[in-house]
C-alpha positions as CSV (number, residue, x, y, z in Angstrom):
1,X,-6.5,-18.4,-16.4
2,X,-4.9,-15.1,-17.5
3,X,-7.2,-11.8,-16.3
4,X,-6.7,-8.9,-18.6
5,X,-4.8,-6.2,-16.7
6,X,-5.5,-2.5,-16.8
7,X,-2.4,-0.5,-16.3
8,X,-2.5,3.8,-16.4
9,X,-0.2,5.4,-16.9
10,X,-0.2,8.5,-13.9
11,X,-0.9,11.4,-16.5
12,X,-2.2,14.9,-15.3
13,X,-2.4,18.0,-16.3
14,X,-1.2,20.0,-13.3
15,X,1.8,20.9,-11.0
16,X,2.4,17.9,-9.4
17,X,4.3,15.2,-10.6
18,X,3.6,12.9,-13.5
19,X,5.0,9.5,-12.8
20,X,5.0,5.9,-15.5
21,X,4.0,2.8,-14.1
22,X,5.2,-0.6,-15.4
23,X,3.1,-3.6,-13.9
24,X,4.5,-7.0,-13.2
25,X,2.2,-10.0,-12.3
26,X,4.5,-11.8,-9.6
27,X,1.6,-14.7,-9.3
28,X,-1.7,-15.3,-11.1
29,X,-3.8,-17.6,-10.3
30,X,-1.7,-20.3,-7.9
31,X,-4.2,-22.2,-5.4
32,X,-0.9,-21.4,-3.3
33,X,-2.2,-17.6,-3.5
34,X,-5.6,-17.5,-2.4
35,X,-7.0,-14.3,-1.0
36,X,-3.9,-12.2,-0.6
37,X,-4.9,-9.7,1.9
38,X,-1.6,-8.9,3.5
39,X,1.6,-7.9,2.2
40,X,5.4,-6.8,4.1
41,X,8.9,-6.8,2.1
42,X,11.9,-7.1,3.6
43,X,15.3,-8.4,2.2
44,X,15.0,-12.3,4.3
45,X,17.7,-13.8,2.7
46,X,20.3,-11.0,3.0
47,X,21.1,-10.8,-0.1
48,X,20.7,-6.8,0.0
49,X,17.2,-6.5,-2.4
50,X,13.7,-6.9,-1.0
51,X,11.7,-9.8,-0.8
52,X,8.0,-9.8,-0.7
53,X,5.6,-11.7,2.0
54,X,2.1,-12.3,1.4
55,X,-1.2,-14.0,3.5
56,X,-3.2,-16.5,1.9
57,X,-6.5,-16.2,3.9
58,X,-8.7,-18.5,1.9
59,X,-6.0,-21.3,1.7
60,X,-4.5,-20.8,5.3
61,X,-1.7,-20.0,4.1
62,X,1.6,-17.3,4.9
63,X,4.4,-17.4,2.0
64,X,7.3,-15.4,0.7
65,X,8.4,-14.5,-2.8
66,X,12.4,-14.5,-3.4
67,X,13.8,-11.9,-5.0
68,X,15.7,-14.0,-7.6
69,X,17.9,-11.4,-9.2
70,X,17.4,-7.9,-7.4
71,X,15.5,-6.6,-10.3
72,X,11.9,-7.8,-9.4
73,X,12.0,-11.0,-10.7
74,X,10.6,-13.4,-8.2
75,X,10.0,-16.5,-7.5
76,X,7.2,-18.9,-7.0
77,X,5.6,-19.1,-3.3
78,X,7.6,-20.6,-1.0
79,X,5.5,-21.8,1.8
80,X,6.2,-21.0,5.5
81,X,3.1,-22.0,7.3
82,X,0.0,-23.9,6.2
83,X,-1.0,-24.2,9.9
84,X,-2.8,-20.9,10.3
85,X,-6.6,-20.1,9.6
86,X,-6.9,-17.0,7.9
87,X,-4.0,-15.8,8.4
88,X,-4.4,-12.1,8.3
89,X,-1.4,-9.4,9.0
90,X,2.5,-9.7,9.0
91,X,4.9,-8.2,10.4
92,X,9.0,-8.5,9.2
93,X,11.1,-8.1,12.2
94,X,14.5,-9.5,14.1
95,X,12.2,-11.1,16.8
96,X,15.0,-12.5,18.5
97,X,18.4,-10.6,17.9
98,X,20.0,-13.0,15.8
99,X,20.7,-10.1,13.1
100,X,18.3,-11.5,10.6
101,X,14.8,-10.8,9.8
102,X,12.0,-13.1,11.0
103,X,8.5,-13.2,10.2
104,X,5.5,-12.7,12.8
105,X,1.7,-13.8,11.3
106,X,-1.8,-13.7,13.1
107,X,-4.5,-15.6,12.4
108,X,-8.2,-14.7,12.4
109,X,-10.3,-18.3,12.1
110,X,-7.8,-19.7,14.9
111,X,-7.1,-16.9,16.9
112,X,-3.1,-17.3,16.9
113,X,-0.2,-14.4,17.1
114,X,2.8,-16.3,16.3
115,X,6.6,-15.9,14.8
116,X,8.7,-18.1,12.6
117,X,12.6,-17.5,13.3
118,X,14.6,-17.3,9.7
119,X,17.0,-20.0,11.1
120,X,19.9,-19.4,9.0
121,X,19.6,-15.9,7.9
122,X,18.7,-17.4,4.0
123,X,14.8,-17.2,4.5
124,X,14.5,-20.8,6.1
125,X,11.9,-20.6,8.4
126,X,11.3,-22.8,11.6
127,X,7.9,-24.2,13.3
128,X,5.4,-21.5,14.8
129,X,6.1,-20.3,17.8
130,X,2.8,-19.4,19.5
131,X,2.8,-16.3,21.2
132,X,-0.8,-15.9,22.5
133,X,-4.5,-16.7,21.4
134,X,-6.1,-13.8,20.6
135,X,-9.9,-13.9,19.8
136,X,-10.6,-12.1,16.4
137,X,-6.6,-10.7,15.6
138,X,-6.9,-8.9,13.0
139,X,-3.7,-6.6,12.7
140,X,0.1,-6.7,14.4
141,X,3.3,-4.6,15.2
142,X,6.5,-5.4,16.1
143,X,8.1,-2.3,17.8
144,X,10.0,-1.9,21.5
145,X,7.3,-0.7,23.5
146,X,9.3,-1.0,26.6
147,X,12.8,0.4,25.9
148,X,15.0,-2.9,26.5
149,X,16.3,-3.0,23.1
150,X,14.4,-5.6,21.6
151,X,11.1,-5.8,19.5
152,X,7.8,-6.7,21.2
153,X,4.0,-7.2,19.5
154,X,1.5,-5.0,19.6
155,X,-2.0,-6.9,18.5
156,X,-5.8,-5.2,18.1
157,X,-8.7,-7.3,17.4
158,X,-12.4,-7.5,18.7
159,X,-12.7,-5.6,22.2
160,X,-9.5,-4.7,22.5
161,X,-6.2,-3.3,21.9
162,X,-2.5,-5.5,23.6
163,X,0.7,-6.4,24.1
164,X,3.4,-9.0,24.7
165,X,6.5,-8.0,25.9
166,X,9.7,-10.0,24.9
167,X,10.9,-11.3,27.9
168,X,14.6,-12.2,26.9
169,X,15.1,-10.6,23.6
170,X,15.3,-14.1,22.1
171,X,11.8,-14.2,21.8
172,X,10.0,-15.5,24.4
173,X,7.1,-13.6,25.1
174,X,5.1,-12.7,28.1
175,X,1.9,-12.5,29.3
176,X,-0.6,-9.9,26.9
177,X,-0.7,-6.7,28.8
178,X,-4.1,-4.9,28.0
179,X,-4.0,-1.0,26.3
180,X,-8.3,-0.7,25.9
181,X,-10.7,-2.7,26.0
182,X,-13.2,-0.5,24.7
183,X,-13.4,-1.4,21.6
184,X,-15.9,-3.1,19.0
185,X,-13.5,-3.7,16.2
186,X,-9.8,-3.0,15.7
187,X,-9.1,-2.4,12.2
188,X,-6.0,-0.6,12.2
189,X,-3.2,-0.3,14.4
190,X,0.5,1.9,14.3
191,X,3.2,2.2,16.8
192,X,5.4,5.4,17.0
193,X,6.0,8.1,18.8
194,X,3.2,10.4,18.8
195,X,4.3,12.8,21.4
196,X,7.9,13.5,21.3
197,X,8.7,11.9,24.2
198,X,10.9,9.3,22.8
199,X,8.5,6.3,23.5
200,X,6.2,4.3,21.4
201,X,2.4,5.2,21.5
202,X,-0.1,3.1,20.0
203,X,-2.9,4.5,17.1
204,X,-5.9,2.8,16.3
205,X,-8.8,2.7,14.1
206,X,-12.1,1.2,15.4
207,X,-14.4,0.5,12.2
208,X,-18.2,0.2,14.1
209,X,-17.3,3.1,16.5
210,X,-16.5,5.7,14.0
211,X,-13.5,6.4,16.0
212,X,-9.4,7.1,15.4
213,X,-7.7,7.3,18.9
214,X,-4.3,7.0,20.3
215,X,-3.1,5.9,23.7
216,X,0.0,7.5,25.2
217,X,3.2,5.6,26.6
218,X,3.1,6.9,30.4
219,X,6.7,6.3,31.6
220,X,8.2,4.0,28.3
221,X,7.6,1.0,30.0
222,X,4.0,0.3,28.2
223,X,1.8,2.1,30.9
224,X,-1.2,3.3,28.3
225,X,-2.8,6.5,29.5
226,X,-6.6,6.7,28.3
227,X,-8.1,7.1,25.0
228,X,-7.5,10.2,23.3
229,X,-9.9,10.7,20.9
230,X,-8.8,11.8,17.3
231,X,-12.4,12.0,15.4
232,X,-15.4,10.8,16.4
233,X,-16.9,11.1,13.0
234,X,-14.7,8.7,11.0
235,X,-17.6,6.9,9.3
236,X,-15.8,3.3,9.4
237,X,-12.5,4.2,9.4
238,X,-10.6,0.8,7.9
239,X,-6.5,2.4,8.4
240,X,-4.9,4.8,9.5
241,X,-1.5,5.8,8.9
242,X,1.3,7.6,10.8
243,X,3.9,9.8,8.6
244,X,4.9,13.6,8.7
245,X,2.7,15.1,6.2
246,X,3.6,18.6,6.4
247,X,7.7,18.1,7.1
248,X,7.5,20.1,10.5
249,X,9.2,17.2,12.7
250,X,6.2,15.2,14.2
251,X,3.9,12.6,13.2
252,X,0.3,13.6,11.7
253,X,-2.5,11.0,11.2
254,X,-4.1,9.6,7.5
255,X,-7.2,8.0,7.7
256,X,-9.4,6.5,5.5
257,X,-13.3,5.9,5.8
258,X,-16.6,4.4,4.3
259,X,-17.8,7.7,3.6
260,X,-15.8,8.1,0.5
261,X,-13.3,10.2,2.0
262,X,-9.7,10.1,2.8
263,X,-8.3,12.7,5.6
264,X,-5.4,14.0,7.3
265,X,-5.1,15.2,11.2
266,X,-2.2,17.5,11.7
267,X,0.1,16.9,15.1
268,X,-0.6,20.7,15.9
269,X,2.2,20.9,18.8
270,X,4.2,17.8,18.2
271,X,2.7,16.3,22.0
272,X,-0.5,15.0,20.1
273,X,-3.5,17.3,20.2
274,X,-5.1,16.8,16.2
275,X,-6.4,19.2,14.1
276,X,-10.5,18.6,12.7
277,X,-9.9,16.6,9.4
278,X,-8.5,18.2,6.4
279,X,-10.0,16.2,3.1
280,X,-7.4,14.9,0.7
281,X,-9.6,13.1,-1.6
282,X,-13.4,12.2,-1.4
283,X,-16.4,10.8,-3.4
284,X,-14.5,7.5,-3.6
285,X,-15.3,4.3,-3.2
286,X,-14.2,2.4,-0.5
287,X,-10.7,3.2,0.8
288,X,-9.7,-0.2,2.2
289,X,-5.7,-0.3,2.6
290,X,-3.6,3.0,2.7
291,X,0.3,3.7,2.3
292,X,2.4,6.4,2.8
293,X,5.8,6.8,0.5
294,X,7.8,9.1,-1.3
295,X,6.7,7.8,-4.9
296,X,8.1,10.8,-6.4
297,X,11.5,11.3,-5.0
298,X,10.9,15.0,-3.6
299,X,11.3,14.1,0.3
300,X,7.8,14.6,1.2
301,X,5.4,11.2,2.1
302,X,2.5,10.7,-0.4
303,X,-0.4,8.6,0.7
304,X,-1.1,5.1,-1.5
305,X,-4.6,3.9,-1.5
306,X,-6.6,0.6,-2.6
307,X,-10.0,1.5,-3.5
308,X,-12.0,-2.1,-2.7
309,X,-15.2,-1.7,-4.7
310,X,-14.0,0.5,-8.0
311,X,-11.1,-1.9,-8.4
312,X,-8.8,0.8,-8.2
313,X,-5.1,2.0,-7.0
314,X,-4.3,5.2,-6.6
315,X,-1.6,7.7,-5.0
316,X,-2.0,11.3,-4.0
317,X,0.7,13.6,-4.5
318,X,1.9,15.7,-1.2
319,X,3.6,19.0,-2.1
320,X,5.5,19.1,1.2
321,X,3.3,21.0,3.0
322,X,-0.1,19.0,3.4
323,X,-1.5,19.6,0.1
324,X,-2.5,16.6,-2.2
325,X,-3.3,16.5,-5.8
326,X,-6.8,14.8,-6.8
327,X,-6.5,11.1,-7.0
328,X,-4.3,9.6,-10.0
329,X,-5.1,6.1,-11.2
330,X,-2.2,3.6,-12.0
331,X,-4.2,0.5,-11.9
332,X,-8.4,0.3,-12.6
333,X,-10.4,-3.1,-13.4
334,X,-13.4,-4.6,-12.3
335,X,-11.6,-6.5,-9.4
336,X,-10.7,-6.2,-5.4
337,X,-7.1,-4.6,-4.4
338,X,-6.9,-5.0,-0.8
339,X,-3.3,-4.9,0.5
340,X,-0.6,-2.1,-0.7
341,X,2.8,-1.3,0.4
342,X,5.8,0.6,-1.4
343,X,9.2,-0.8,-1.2
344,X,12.2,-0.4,-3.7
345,X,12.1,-4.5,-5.7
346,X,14.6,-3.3,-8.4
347,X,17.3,-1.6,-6.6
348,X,16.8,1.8,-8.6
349,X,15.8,4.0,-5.1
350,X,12.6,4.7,-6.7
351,X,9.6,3.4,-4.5
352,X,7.5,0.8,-6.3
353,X,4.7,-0.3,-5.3
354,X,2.8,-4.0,-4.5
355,X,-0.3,-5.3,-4.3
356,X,-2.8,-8.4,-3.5
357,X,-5.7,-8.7,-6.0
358,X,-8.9,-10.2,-5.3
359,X,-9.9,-11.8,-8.6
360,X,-12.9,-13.5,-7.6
361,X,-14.3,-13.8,-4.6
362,X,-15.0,-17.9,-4.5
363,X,-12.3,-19.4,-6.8
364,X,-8.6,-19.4,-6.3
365,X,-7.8,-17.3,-9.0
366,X,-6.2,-14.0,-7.1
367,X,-3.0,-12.0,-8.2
368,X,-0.1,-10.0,-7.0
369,X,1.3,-7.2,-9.0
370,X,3.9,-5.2,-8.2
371,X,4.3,-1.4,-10.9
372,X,7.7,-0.7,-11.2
373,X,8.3,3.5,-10.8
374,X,9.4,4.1,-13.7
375,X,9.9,8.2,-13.2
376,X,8.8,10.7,-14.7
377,X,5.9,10.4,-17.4
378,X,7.5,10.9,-20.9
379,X,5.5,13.7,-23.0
380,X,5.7,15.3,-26.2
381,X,8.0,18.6,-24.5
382,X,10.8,16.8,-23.3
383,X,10.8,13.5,-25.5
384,X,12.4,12.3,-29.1
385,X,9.3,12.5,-31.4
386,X,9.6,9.1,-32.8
387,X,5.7,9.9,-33.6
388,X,4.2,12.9,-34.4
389,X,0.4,13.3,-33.9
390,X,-1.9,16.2,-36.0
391,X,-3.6,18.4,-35.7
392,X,-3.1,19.5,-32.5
393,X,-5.7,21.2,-30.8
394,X,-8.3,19.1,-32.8
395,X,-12.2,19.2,-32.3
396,X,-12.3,15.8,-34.1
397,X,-9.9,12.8,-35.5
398,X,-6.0,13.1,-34.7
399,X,-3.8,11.7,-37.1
400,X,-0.4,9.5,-36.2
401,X,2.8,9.4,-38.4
402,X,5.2,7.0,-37.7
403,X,8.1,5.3,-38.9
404,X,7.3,1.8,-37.6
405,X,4.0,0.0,-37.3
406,X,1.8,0.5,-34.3
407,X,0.2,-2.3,-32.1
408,X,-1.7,0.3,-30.3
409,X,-3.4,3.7,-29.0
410,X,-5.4,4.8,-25.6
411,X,-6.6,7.5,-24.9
412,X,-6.5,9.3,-20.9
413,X,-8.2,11.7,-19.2
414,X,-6.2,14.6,-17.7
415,X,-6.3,12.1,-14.0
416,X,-4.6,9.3,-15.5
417,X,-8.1,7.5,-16.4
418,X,-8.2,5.0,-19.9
419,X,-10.8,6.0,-21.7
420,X,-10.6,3.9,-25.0
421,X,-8.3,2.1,-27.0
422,X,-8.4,3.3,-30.9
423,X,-9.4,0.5,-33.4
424,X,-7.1,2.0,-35.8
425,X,-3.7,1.8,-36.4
426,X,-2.7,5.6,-37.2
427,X,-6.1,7.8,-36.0
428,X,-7.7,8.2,-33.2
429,X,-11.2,10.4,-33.1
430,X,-11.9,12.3,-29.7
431,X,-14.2,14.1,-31.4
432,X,-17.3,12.9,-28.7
433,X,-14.8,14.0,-26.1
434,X,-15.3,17.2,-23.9
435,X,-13.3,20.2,-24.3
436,X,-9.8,20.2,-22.5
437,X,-6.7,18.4,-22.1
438,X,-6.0,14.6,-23.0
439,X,-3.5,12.2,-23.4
440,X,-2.7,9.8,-26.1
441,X,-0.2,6.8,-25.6
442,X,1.3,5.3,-28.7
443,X,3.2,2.2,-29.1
444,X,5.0,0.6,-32.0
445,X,5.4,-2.9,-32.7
446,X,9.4,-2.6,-31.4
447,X,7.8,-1.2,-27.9
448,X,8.4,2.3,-28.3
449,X,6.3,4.2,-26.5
450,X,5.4,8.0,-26.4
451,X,2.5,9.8,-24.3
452,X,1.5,13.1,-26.5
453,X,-0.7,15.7,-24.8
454,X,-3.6,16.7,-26.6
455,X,-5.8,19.5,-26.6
456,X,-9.8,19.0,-27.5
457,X,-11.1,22.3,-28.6
């Protein structure tokens, strides 16, 4: 069964950028599909565009999503393990040097971290390996922790934070080597180098602690000094993210929390000592996945967010320097985004983005979608009129003139939020509206569209 999909447009009245979303439902309602709480792209079939993975925790199941044509047109699932229970993180990696990318999955029901080898480079995937059982996995890296040259994991779960070295570079993995193992509940984990020292350090989130904390790489070798505490006052903290937020060179921290709030931690000297927390957006819902991407194409990492319980999406606009617009919507419904990631599916070198959908929380009836960037938001200033739309200001009804017939009119806030459609076909009243700026999108019956900015006086 079809669900009715919300899609705004990112419109707002502001500096910062104003950028048009397209959505594209890749799967809707496949029993293949259910629960997709997960998500990694990576081009596994070499091919040169970017194919999409995805977890199916409620049907135990990992699968992949070809990118038929290198425009975003994908393909059904294509199964690569129905051997895992509750399969819960990915990770897209050359596990074992071969010069293609693998696939590494970990399972929360069955307590498995294991990797599929791509076998011929084409996205045909071999048995599970088992690297380790692992009670309660519930995230995974793939990163050189040692310095050999090839990629080992990095796991968190229940109690504690680990890794597995590979042994040969062929991917054969050692025995788990222990980081912490004070810890209630790994939510969140990224590898990179948090001190400039050339090594990889390991970040982590732990949800019933109210902590963020990192853990230095001694020597390079995967010797963890002690927990360094980031905040103590995290209030459930579900992700963090590493990224440069303010473009000086070194890696801050993003972090999201049960409070309603998400925050940065500025890298004060580049060796890892964090600033207090520095609020980006707040009096949000929950802030369950996060994702940091240039969306806009100004060199400067913006922060993607899924927010669990409003059934929304939304991105936050960095102007190089730390400094984030308020939240702008590009997807709101009644239902449960979990996973996001950014990735370019149509070749254009704009970031789109993907998502997994939770449509109902019992019956296999979830969705992915990924938005196509379509750049910057057409308005009235630097558009053909093919519609004109008076008077404008108004303190009432707007009237439409067009040449063509129009299938239909919403109405937005100045944050990118639908407020109502228009029942008819060339007015639209605002007149209950408060005074300020809106948005009205119009579309023809030949798929024209225009977004004219309105002013309620």
């Amino acid at each position: 069964m079809k669900k009715i999909l919300f899609l705004l447009s990112l419109i707002s009245f502001n500096t910062y950028a104003q950028i048009d979303f397209e959505a594209h439902i890749i799967v809707d309602s496949n029993p293949v599909v259910d629960g997709p709480f997960a998500l990694a792209s990576g081009d596994i079939d070499g091919d040169g565009d970017k194919d999409l993975f995805a977890t199916s925790t409620k049907g135990d199941k990992v699968v992949w999503f070809k990118n038929v044509d290198g425009q975003g047109n994908f393909s059904e699932p294509i199964v690569i393990t129905s051997t895992m229970d509750y399969p819960m993180d990915l990770a897209i990696a050359d596990i074992d040097n071969d010069g293609d990318l693998d696939l590494v999955a970990i399972s929360n029901g069955d307590h498995k971290i294991a990797w599929f080898e791509n076998t011929d480079g084409l996205g045909n995937f071999g048995p599970l390996t088992l690297v380790a059982t692992f009670t309660y996995v519930q995230t995974i890296e793939a990163k050189d922790i040692d310095a050999d040259g090839d990629l080992d994991l990095i796991a968190g779960g229940n109690d504690k934070i680990s890794w597995f070295e590979n042994l040969n570079g062929l991917g054969t993995f050692g025995p788990e080597k222990i980081i912490n193992t004070d810890i209630l509940s790994t939510e969140s984990v990224e590898v990179d180098d948090i001190d400039g020292d050339g090594d990889m350090d390991v970040i982590m989130a732990d949800w019933p602690r109210d902590i963020v904390a990192w853990y230095e790489n001694l020597d390079g070798l995967g010797n963890f000094g002690p927990e360094q505490i980031i905040s103590l006052a995290a209030d459930n903290p579900n992700t963090v993210v590493l990224t440069d937020i303010d473009n000086d060179g070194d890696l801050d921290v993003v972090s999201t929390n049960e409070g309603g709030q998400i925050a940065w931690f500025k890298n004060t000297d580049g060796l890892g000592n964090f600033s207090t927390p520095i609020i980006i957006a707040e009096n949000i819902e929950l802030a369950y996945k996060m994702h940091a991407a240039d969306l806009d194409g100004d060199r400067d990492k913006d922060i993607l967010a899924s927010l669990y319980f409003d059934g929304d999406l939304i991105w936050l606009e960095n102007d190089g320097s730390g400094n984030f617009s308020e939240p702008q919507f590009f997807y709101s419904d009644e239902f449960s985004p979990i996973a996001i990631i950014a990735d370019d599916f149509n070749g254009d070198n704009k970031m789109d983005i993907a998502t997994g959908i939770y449509l109902n929380i019992v019956f296999e009836d979830d969705q992915i979608i990924w938005f196509e960037n379509k750049g910057p938001l057409s308005i009235e200033e630097n558009t053909t009129n093919y519609f004109s739309i008076y008077p404008n200001p108004t303190n009432g009804v707007l009237n439409i003139k067009s040449a063509t017939p129009l299938s239909e009119i919403t109405v937005y806030n100045n944050h990118g939020q639908l407020l109502f459609a228009s029942e008819k076909n060339n007015q639209v009243d605002i007149s209950t509206l408060s005074q300020g700026i809106y948005f009205v999108k119009i579309k023809d019956e030949n798929g024209q569209t225009e977004t004219k900015k309105v002013i309620k006086n």
